[in-house]
Structures are given as C-alpha cells and as structure tokens.
C-alpha positions in Angstrom: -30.5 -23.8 -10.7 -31.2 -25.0 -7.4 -33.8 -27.3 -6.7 -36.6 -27.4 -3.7 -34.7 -29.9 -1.6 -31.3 -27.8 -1.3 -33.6 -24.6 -0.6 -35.6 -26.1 2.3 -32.2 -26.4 3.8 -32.4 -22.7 4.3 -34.5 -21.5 6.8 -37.5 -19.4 5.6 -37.1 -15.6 7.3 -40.2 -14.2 9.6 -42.5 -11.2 8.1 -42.7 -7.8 9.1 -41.0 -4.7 8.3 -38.5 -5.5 6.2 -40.8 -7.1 3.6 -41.1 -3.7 2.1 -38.0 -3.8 1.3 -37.8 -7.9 0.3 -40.8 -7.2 -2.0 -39.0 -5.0 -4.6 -36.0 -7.7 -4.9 -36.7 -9.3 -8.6 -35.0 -12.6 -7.5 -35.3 -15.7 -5.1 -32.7 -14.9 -2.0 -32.2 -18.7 -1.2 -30.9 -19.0 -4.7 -28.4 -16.1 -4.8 -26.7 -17.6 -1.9 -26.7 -21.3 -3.2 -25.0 -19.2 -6.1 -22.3 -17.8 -3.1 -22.2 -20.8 -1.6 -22.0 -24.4 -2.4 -25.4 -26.5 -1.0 -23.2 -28.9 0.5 -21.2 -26.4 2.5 -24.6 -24.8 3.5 -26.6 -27.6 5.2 -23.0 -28.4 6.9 -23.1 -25.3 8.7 -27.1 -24.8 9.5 -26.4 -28.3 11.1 -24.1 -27.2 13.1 -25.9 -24.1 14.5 -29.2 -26.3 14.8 -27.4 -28.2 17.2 -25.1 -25.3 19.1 -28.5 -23.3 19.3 -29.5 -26.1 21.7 -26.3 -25.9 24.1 -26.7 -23.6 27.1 -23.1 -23.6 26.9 -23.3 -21.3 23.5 -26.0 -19.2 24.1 -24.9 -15.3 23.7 -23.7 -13.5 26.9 -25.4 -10.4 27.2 -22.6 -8.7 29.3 -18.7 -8.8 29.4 -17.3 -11.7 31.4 -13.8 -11.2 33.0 -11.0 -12.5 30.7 -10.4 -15.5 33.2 -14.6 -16.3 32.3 -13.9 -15.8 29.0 -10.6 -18.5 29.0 -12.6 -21.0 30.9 -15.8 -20.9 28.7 -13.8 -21.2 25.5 -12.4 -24.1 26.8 -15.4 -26.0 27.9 -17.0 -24.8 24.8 -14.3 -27.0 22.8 -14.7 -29.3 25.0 -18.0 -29.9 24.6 -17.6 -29.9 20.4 -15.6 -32.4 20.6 -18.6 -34.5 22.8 -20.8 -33.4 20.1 -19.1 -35.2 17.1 -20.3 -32.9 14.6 -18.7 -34.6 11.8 -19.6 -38.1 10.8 -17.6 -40.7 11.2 -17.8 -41.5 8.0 -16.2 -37.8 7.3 -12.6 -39.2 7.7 -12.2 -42.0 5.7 -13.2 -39.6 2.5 -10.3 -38.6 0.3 -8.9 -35.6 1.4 -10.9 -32.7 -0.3 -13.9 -34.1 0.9 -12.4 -34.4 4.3 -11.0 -31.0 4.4 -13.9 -28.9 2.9 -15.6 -30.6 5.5 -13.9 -29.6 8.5 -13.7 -26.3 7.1 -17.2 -25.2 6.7 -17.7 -26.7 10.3 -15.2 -24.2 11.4 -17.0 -21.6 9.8 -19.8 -22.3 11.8 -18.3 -22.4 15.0 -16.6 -18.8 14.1 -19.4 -17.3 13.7 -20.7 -18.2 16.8 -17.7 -17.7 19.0 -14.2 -16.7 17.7 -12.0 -17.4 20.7 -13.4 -21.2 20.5 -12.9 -21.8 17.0 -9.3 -20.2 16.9 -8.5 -22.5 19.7 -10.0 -25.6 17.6 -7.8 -24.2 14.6 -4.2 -23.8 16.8 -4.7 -27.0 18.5 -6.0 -29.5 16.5 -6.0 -28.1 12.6 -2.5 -26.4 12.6 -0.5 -28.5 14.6 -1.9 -31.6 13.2 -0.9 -30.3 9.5 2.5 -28.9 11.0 3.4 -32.5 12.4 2.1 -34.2 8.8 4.3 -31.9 7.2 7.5 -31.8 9.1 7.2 -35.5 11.7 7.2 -39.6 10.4 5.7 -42.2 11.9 7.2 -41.7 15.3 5.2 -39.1 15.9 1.9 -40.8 14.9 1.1 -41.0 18.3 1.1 -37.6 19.4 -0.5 -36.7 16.4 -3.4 -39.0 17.1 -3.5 -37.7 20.6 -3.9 -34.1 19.5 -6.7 -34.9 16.7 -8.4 -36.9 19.0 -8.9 -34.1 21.4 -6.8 -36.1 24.2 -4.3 -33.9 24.5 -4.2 -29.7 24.4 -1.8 -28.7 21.9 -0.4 -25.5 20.3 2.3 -24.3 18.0 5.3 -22.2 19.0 6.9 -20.4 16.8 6.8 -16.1 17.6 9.3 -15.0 20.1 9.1 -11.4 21.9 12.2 -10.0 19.5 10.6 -12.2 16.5 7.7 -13.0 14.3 7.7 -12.7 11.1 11.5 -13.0 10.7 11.2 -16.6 12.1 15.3 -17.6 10.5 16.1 -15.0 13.5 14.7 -16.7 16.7 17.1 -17.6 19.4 15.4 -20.2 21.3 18.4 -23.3 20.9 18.1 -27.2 20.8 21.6 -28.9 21.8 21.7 -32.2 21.0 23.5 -34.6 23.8 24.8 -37.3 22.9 25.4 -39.2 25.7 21.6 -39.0 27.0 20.5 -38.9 23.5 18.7 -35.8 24.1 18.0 -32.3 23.1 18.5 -29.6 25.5 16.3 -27.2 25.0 17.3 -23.7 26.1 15.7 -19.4 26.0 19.0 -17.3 26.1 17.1 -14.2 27.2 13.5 -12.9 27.9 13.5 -11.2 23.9 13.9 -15.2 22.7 11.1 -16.5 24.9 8.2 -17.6 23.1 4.9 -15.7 23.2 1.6 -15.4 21.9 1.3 -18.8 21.6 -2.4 -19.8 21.6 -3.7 -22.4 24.2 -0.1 -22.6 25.9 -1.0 -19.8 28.3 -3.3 -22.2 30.7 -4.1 -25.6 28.6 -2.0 -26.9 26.6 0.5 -30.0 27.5 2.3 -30.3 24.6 4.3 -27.7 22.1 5.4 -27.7 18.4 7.9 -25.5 18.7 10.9 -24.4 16.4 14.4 -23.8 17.9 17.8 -23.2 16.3 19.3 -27.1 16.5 22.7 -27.5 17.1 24.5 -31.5 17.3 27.6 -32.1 19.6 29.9 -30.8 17.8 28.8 -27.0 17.5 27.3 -26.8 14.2 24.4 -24.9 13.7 21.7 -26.8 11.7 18.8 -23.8 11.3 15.2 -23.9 12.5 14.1 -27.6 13.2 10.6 -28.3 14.8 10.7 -30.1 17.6 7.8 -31.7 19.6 8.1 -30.2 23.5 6.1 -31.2 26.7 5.1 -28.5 28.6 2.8 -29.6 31.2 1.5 -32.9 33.2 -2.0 -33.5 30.6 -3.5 -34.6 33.9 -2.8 -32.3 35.8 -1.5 -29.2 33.7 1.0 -28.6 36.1 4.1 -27.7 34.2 7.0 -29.1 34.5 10.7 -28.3 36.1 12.8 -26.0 33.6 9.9 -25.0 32.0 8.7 -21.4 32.9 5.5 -20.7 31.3 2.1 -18.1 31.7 -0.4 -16.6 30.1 0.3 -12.6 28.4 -2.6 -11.5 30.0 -5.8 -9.2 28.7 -5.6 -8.6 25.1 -8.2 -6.5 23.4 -10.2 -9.0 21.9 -10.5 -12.8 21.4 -10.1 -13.5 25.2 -11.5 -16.8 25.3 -7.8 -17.9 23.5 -5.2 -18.3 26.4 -2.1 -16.8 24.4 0.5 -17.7 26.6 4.6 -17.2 26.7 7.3 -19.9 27.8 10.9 -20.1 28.9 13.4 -23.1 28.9 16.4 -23.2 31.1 18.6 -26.5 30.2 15.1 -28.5 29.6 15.6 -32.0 28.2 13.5 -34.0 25.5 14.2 -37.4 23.6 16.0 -37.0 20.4 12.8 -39.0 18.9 11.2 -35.7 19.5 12.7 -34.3 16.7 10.5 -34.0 13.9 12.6 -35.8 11.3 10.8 -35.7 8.3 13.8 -33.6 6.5 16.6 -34.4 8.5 17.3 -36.7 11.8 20.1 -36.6 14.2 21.5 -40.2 14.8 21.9 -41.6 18.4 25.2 -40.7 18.1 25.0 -37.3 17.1 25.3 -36.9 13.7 23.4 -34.6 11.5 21.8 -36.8 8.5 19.4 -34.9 5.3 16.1 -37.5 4.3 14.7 -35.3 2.4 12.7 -37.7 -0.1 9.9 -37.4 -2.3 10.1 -33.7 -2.9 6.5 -33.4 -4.9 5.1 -34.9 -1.2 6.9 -32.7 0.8 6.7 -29.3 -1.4 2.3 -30.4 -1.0 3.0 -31.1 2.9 4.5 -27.6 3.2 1.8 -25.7 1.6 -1.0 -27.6 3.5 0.7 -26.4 6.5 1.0 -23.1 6.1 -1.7 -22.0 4.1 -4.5 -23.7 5.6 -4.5 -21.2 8.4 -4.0 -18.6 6.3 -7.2 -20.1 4.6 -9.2 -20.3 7.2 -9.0 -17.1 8.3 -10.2 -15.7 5.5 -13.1 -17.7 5.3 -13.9 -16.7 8.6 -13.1 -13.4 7.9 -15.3 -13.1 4.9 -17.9 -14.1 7.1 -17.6 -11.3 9.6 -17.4 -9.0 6.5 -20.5 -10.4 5.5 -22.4 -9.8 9.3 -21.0 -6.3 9.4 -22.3 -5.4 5.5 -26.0 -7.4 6.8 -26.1 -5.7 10.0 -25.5 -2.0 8.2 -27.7 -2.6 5.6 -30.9 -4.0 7.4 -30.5 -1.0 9.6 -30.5 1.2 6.8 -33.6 0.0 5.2 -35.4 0.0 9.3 -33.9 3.4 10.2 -35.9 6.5 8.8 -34.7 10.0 9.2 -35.8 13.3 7.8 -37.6 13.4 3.8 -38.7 15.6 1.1 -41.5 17.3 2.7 -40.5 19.3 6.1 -43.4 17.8 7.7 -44.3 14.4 5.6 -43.0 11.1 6.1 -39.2 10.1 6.6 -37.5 7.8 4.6 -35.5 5.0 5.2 -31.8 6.0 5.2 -30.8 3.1 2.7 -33.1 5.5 0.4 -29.7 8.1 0.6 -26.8 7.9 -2.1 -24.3 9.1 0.3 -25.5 6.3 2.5 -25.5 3.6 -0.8 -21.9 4.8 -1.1 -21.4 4.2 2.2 -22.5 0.8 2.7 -23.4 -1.0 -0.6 -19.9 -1.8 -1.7 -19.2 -3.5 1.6 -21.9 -5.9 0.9 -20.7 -6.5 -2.9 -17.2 -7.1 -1.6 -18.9 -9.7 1.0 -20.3 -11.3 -2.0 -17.3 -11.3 -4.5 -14.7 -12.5 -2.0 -16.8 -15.4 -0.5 -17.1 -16.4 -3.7 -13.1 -15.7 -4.6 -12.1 -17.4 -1.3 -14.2 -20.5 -2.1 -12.4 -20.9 -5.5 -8.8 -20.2 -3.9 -9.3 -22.7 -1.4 -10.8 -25.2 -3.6 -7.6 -24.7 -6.1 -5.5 -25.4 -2.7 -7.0 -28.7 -1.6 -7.0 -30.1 -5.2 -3.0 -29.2 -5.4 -2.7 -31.0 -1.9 -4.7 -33.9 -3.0 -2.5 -34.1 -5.5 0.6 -33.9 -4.0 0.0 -36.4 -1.8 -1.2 -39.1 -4.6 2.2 -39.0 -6.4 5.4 -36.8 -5.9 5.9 -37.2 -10.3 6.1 -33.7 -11.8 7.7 -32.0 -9.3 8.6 -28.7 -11.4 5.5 -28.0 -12.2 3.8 -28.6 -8.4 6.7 -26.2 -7.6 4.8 -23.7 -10.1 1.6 -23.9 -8.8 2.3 -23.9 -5.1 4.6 -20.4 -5.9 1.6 -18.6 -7.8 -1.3 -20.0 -4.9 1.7 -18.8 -2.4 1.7 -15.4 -4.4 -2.6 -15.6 -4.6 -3.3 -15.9 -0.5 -0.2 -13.7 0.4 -2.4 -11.2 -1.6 -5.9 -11.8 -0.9 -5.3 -12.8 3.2 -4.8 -9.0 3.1 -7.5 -7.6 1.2 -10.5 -10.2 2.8 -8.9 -9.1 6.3 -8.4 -5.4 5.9 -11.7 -5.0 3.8 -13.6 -6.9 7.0 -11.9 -4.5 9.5 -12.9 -1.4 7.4 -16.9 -2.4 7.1 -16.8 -2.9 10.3 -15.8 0.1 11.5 -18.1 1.8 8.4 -21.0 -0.2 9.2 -20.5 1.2 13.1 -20.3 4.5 12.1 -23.6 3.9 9.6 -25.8 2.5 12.5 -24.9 5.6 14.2 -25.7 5.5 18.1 -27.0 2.2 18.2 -24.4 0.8 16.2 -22.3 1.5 19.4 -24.3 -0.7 21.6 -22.8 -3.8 22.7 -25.8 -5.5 21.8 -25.5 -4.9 18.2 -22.5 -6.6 18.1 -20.3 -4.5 16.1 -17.7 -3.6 18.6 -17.3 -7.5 19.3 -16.9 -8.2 15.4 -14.2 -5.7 15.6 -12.2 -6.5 18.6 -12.1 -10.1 17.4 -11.8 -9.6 14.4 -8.5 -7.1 14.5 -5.8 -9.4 14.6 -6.6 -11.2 11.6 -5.0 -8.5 9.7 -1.4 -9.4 12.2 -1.8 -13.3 13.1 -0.5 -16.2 10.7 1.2 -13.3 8.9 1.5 -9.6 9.1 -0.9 -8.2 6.1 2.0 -6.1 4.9 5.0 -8.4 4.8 2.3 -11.2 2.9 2.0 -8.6 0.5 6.1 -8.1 0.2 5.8 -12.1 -0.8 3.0 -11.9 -3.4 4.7 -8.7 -5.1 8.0 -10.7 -5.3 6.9 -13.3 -6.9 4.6 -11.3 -9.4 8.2 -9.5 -9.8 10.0 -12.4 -10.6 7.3 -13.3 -13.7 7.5 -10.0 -15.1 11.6 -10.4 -15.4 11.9 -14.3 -16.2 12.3 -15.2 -19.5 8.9 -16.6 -19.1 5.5 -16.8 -17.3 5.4 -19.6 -14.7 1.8 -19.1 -14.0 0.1 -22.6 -13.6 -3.3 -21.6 -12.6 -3.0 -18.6 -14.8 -3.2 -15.8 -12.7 -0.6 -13.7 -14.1 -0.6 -14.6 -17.8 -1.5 -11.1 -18.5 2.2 -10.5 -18.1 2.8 -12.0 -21.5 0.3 -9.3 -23.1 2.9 -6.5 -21.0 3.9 -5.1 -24.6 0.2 -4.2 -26.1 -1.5 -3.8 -22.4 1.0 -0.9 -21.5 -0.1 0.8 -25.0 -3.4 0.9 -23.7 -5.6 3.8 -22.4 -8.7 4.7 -20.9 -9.6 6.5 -24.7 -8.2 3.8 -26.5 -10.5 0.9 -24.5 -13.6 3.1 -25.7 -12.9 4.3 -29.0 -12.4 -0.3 -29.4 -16.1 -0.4 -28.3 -15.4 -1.6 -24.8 -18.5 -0.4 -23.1 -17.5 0.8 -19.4 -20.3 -1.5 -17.9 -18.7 -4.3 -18.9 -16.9 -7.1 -17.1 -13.9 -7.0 -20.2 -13.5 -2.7 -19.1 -12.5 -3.6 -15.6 -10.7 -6.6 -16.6 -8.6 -4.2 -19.0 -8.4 -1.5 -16.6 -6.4 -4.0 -13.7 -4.6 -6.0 -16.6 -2.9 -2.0 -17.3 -2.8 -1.1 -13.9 -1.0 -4.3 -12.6 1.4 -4.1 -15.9 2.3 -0.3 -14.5 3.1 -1.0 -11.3 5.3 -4.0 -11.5 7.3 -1.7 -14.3 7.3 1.2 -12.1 7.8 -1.3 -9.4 11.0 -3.5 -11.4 12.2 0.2 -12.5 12.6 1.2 -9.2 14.3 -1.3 -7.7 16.8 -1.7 -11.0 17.7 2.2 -10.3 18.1 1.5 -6.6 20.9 -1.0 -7.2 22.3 1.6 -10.0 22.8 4.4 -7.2 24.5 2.1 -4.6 21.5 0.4 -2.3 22.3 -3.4 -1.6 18.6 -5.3 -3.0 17.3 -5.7 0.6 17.0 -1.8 0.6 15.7 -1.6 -3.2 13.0 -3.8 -2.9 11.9 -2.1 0.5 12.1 1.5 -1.0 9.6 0.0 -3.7 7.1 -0.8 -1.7 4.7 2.6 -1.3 3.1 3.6 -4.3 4.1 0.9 -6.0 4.2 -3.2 -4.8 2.0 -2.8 -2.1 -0.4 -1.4 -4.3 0.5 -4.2 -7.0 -0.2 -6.6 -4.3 -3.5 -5.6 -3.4 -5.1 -5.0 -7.3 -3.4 -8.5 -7.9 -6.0 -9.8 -5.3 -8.5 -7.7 -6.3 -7.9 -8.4 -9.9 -8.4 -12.8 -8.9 -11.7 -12.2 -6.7 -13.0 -10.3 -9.7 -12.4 -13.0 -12.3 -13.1 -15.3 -9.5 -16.7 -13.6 -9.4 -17.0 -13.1 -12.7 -16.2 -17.1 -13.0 -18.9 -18.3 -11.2 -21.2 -16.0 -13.1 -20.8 -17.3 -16.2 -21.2 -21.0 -15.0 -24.3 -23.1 -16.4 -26.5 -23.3 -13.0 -26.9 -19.5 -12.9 -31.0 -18.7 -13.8 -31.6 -15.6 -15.8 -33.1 -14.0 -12.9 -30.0 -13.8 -11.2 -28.2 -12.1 -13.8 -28.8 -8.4 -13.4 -27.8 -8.6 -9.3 -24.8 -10.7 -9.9 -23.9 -8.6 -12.3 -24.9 -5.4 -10.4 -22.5 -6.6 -7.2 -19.7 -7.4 -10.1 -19.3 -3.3 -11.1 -20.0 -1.7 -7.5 -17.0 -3.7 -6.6 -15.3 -3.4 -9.2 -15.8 0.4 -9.7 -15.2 1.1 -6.0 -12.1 -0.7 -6.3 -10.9 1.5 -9.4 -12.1 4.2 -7.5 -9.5 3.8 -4.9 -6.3 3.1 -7.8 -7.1 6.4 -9.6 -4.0 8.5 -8.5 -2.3 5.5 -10.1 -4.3 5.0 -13.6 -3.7 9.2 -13.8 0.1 9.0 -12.5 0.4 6.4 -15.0 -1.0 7.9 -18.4 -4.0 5.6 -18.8 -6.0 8.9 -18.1 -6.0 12.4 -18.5 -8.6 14.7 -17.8 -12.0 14.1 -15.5 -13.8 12.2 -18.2 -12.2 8.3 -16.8 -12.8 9.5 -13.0 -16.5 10.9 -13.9 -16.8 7.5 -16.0 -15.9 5.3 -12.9 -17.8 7.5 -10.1 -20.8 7.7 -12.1 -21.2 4.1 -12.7 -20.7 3.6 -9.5 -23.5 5.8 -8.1 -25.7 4.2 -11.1 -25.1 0.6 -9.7 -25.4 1.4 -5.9 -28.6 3.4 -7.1 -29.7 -0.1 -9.2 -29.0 -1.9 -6.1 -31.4 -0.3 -3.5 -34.3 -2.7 -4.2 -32.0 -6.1 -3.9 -29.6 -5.2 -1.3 -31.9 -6.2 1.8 -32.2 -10.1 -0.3 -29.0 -9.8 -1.0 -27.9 -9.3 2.8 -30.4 -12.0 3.8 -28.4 -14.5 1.3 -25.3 -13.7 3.4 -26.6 -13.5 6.9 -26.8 -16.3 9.6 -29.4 -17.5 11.9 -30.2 -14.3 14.0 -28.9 -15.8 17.4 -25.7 -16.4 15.7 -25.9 -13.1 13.5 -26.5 -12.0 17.2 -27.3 -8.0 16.4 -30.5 -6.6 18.2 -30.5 -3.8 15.6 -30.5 -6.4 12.4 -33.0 -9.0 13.2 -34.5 -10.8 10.5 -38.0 -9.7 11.5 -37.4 -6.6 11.3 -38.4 -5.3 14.4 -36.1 -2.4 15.0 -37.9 -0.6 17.6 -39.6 -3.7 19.3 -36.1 -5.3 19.6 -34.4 -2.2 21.2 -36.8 -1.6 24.0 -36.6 -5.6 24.6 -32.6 -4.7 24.9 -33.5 -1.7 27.0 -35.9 -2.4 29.6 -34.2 -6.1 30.0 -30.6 -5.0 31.0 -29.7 -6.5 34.0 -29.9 -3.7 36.4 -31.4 -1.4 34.3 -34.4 0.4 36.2 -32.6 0.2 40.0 -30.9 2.3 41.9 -27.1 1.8 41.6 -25.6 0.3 44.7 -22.8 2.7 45.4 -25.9 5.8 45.2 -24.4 6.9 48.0 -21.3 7.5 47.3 -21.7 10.0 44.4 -24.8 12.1 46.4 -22.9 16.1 46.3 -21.2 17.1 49.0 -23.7 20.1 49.4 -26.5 17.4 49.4 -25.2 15.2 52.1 -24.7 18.7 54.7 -28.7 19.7 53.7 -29.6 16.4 54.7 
C-alpha cells in the first residue's frame, strides 16, 4: 500500500469536467499507478519533466519545422541534457541494476517529451557504449569514455542498403595490412554502403561499425566490429575516403539525422579492432581470446537487448498516451441520447465505443506492467553475469528463453501501440486529426518501432524457434519458467473448452485464460513442429520448412507466447502483498478485457483446433468481454489519469487533464498563427472571371 509521501510525488490533477467521471471510480488513482509503476521509477521521471518543463528549448512546437529545424533542435536539445546532469553523480557508482533502471526511466521521460532526442541519446551514448563493453578491452576505454561523456557524437553501423536483418550477409570489408599495421576499410558497391545509421548523417565523428575482416593472407574471418572515424569532432568535417550524408526526409522522427556512408581504401589502426573475441597480431595473424564465456554470453545480451528494451518501454508509453487521449475524449465528447430531444451522452457511455477503446487502455496497463518484469529479469541476469562467469550452462538457458521472451513481446508492445493509435485517431473523430491533438505525431514517430532494432516479424521467427526447440528436446530448458507448460503437452492437448467448465473453472477467472493459452500455445507449436516434419518428408530443405510454417501457425505461437507472459506478468503483480483491497476489482477488471480481447482475436485457432465447437466458447469469450468493458466505464477515466503524463508532455489539446474540451479547442483555434488574416498569396487564387469584373 502506498504511503502519503510516495503519493505527493504525483501531481494532484485540476477540477472540472471530468470529475463526473473521476467521481464514480471506487479507488485512489495515485495508487493504481504506484501499482503500474514502481515509486522510485516515478519521482525519477516527474523530476525530469519538472526540470524540461522549465527549458525554452523543450517547449512544444505548435507547427511543423523543416526537417533541417527538426535535426538541429534535436541536437541542441541533447546537448543541453547532458548540461543538465539529470542523473546524480552518485547514480554511477551504484551496482549495475540500480544504475541501469536509472538511466532507463530517465529515458522514458525524455521519450515522451521528444522522440527524435531520446533515440539519439539511446544510438549514441546507450547502444554504442554497451556494444563497445560487449565486443572492445581496455584499449578502447577511451573512446568509450569519450562517447559516455557526451564529448564525442557516436553511432552504430551495422544495416547496409542490400542488408538488415541478415547482418552475416553485409559486404562492407576490413583488410588487414600488415606492413602499416592497418585495416583498410572498403564499400564494394552502393547496395553494401551503410545506411540508416542514426546521428551519422550530420553529427557524429566516430562509428562502430561491422565489416567482413579479412588478414593478409586472404582468409575471411566473418563480421568483426571495428571502431571507425568518420569526421573531424571539431569540426565535423569528414574525412578523405570517407563519403558520407544524411538519407534525407523520413516520415517521422526527423530530429534523428539517419545518415549513409561509403569507404573507398580508408585506413584505421589495427588497435581499432574491437578485440574482445579475437585480435589480429602486428603481424597479421588471426588469434581467438575468447575467455570467460559466462561474462561474455551476459555482455552479448546487455548489448542487444537493451535497445530492444527500451523501445518497448517507450513504446508502452505512447500506447499508454494514445489509450488516455481516446478515453478522456470519450468521457468529454457527447453525441446524440435516448430521448430525440433530451440531453446527449458522453460517447464513453457507448458499448461499441467501450469495445473500441477500453482494451487499448487495459493492454497499456498489462504490458507496462509485463515490460517492467521483463526488464527487471534482464538486468538481474546481466548483474549477474558480470559478478562471476561460474555456471555457464545454465546463464546460456536463461539468456535463450529472455532471447525467446523480448523477440516475442518487442512485437506485440510495438504493434499493439501502432494499432491504438490509429484506433484512438479514428475514436476522436475530426479532432483527433488535428495536429494539436497529437495523434498523428505519436504515430509517425512511433512507426518504425515495429522495423528498427529488429523487424517485428523475423523477432518473432526467433522466439517461435526456440519455443520449437523446447517442445522437441528431450527436456524443458526453461529457466525463468516461461515455457514449462510444455511438460503438461500430454494432458493440456486433451483439454477443451467443455472439459475446463464441466472441472469448475469459472470463465472469469485468471486459471480459464491461463488454460485457454497453455492449449492454444501447445497446438500451435504441434501444428507448428508437424508442419515443418512433413515439409522435410516431401522434399523442402529446413530453411523452406520452417518459413512455410510461419502463417497460421508460429507467428501466431509467437505472439500468444507474449501475450500469454504479460498476462502472468499482470496477474503476478496482482497477487503481490502491497495490493489494497480496493484495488482488486479494477486490476482484476483490466486482467479479463485483455485477456478476453486477446482470446477474441485466436478464436479461428481454438475452433480449427478442437478446443471448441459450437457458438457457446465464442458467446462465452465476447460476452465477458462486453461485461468487463461495461464494468469498466466508471474507472476507466482514473485509470487513464494513472497512465497519463503531465499535460504539456501528454501534449493533446483534446485530452487535458482539466477537462476543458471546448475551452481548449477554441484556445487552439483562435490562437493559430495566422488564423483570422488574409492569406498572403489572396491574390493569386481570385477567379479569372473576378479579376476581368474588376
């Protein structure tokens, strides 16, 4: 139960009209999000927009600037965070959960006020810091200081124009001379240049990038990172053999100069080889160090899943604006009623639009809860990597199955974002087209989360192979215990939808939906591990059996595996001893219009599968459903208020926390720049037949 002190960390909301609404909520709001979010984390991030809300620097633009404007204010905006210290010094000499967590939630913040800036933060500083901890040694301690110091712009190279995610097939080369002691560093055609590299289109001085290595004597030694200069740091002038420019306009996240780069016969110091693997000798000889392999196997994962991470924190949060911004319209927004000429009601008051937009704000709840408990699983499995390298088997385990659980659930947080956006547009009709209400710019930025740091539907291939290779080993390697169903395949797959009721399983009930994924996970990887067995029997090679498995069957494995963790992840945290009774029934409630909504969307599967026949398990699911969104009317404008950030930050003139709807609008209105004057080009569009009269 939270006490007084962490709720007055929370600002208190202003009255007005949605107090109707707040009124009928049986439960303190401050308290349900201390229950979504930890207290710490929370007075982290209000500090942080205390102190932004201050900065001219970040105050909202009110009309597009020019993707140059956009570049350049990005830039000064990091700039001016890093002048801003806002984490204590103290902060970095805490072990490294602390640390981490830390950083994190101040990254959150700065997210949520401005994308393009925080991505930039995350490419230059977070991910190429962790890629240089993971792959250099202490020869590269000074770089790395540089770059976490904010003296020097980084970025990480890795796409190329014919590459991404098949990164064992980019063609950029590293030749290693031996009579300079240097790699030459060559693009053997535009499709191997690099691209979309953030910062390195106008900023940044210094590359990790990964090129095929090759020693003197012709042998090709695979992808090696390597650290590259690109430009003067004082001057950002770049330097000769290096051709490199920005891609130009994208359709969102402009303030991130995403830039592409050539090499012709470009030389760099063989110390700029990140060695932590394998080093080249003076003389040219190829040499493996590959030591302490519990370290290393933790280094890996810290590198590539932090990103991965991050985005879906900050991607839970824009899922979390859209479902506030939706829903406080809704309960503002009145149209038509019951009596032809009596009073309208408040469009939240309509199932269809319950249906609509409830879910949305559920799944913002369950998966900021889920992605808390994933990431804090990652950072203890880190931390522990790096206090001893013993036990190496088993950290091999558990870095597979948290591989396997953010493959999965980096898809779901990013594609269930993108959809309520787009829902939540559509739901605050006209005005939710507005600029102003900031739904088009959640969208835009937020679209190529579900592409960046891993297309959404090769992740899934990953988390479906490995789920794969549980079902068909002679046992379960599931550490954290995410699959451990799979040893329940036998009894689970004799289940039924009949069979769970006739046992007493009430269908409102956590242990119902729990049994309903348990069967519809142990279907689909049979169907799934069928499939590709019968492939192989009628001639196709594996590559070609596991990709003609994917539709109907492990992509849709990979997403109810996700869905099936945030659930328990949710369900977790529920149970836990600082929950008040109070809280109960809308926890609870969010639990089954998420979960239903979810079972809702597998039902082709549970019917093509033989859990059900009939309409009564489809009229079970929709029903209860309908019954919790209905439930959920008088709590959802608290709820959204748990979720929702300062209003400058939230930055929606249709979803202010006072309420105003109306007030707020004609504010936008009559204040546009320009709005009430005569258009300087009138002229030029007076009709033809006009201009002759006069």
């Amino acid at each position: 139960m939270p006490n007084d002190d962490e709720r007055k960390v929370i600002p208190d909301l202003p009255r007005g009209p949605l107090c109707e609404y707040r009124k009928k909520a049986k439960f303190n709001w401050k308290d349900f999000k201390l229950v979504l979010e930890n207290s710490t984390l929370v007075r982290i991030k209000f500090d942080v927009w205390r102190k932004l809300e201050s900065e001219p620097l970040f105050t909202p633009v009110t009309s597009t600037l020019s993707a140059d404007q956009q570049k350049e204010r990005a830039a000064k905006q990091v700039n001016r965070v890093a002048d801003l210290e806002l984490a204590p010094a103290e902060v970095y000499s805490m072990d490294y959960k602390y640390r981490v967590r830390y950083l994190m939630s101040i990254n959150e913040a700065l997210h949520a006020v401005c994308p393009s800036m925080s991505v930039k933060i995350a490419l230059g500083v977070g991910l190429f810091t962790n890629s240089l901890l993971a792959m250099g040694t202490e020869r590269h301690s000074a770089i790395y200081n540089a770059a976490w110091n904010r003296e020097i712009i980084t970025c990480l190279a890795i796409t190329e124009v014919g590459h991404g995610s098949n990164t064992k097939r980019c063609r950029t080369t590293a030749t290693y001379d031996p009579n300079t002691q240097e790699f030459i560093i060559n693009t053997p055609d535009f499709e191997a240049a690099k691209c979309w590299i953030g910062n390195l289109g106008k900023t940044a001085s210094m590359a990790l990038m990964f090129a095929r290595m090759y020693t003197s004597d012709g042998e090709n030694h695979g992808l090696q990172g390597f650290l590259v200069p690109i430009r003067d740091p004082k001057t950002l002038q770049s330097y000769p053999g290096v051709i490199v420019g920005d891609i130009g306009e994208k359709i969102g996240l402009n303030g991130i100069d995403n830039g592409f780069v050539m090499f012709n016969n470009y030389r760099i110091p063989r110390e700029n080889l990140l060695n932590r693997t394998g080093d080249v000798t003076p003389e040219g000889v190829y040499e493996s160090t590959f030591t302490e392999p519990g370290k290393i196997l933790g280094a890996v994962l810290e590198s590539f899943s932090a990103g991965r991470l991050g985005i879906m924190q900050e991607s839970s949060n824009t899922l979390s604006h859209a479902a506030v911004i939706a829903v406080r319209y809704a309960a503002l927004r009145k149209q038509f009623g019951p009596e032809r000429d009596g009073p309208e009601q408040s469009i939240i008051e309509y199932q269809l639009h319950q249906w609509r937009t409830f879910p949305y704000l559920a799944a913002a709840c369950i998966l900021k809860v889920s992605v808390y408990a994933l990431t804090e699983i990652y950072l203890e499995t880190v931390q522990k990597s790096q206090a001893e390298s013993n036990g190496f088997e088993l950290l091999t385990q558990i870095v597979s199955e948290l591989h396997a659980l953010v493959s999965s659930s980096k898809p779901l947080v990013t594609w269930t974002a993108r959809d309520a956006i787009q829902e939540s547009r559509e739901a605050c009709g006209g005005h939710g087209y507005l600029k102003a209400a900031n739904l088009g710019e959640l969208r835009n930025n937020h679209d190529p989360s579900c592409t960046y740091e891993g297309d959404n539907n090769v992740l899934g291939q990953q988390a479906s192979n490995w789920l794969l290779r549980q079902w068909k080993g002679s046992k379960v390697e599931s550490p954290v215990g995410t699959a451990n169903f799979i040893e329940r395949r036998e009894d689970i797959l004799r289940n039924s939808f009949d069979a769970i009721v006739k046992g007493g399983c009430e269908v409102q009930s956590p242990e119902f939906v729990a049994q309903c994924y348990e069967w519809l996970m142990c279907w689909l990887l049979n169907s799934t591990a069928n499939q590709v067995q019968l492939s192989g029997e009628n001639g196709s090679d594996r590559f070609k059996a596991r990709n003609d498995s994917q539709v109907y069957r492990a992509r849709d494995l990979s997403r109810a595996y996700a869905e099936y963790y945030a659930l328990q992840s949710f369900r977790s945290r529920c149970q836990q001893g600082d929950i008040s009774e109070e809280l109960k029934p809308v926890l609870y409630n969010v639990y089954f219009i998420y979960g239903m909504w979810c079972i809702d969307r597998h039902l082709a599967t549970f019917y093509a599968g033989g859990f059900a026949s009939g309409p009564r398990f489809a009229d079970a699911i929709r029903s209860t459903l309908l019954q919790a969104c209905g439930q959920f009317k008088d709590s959802a404008v608290s709820v959204a208020d748990a979720l929702a950030p300062p209003d400058w930050v939230l930055n929606s003139v249709i979803a202010k926390s006072d309420g105003r709807l109306y007030e707020n609008l004609q504010n936008q209105f009559m204040t546009n720049p320009g709005a009430m004057e005569r258009a300087s080009w009138w002229k030029d569009i007076i009709p033809t037949k006009m201009k002759c009269k006069l």
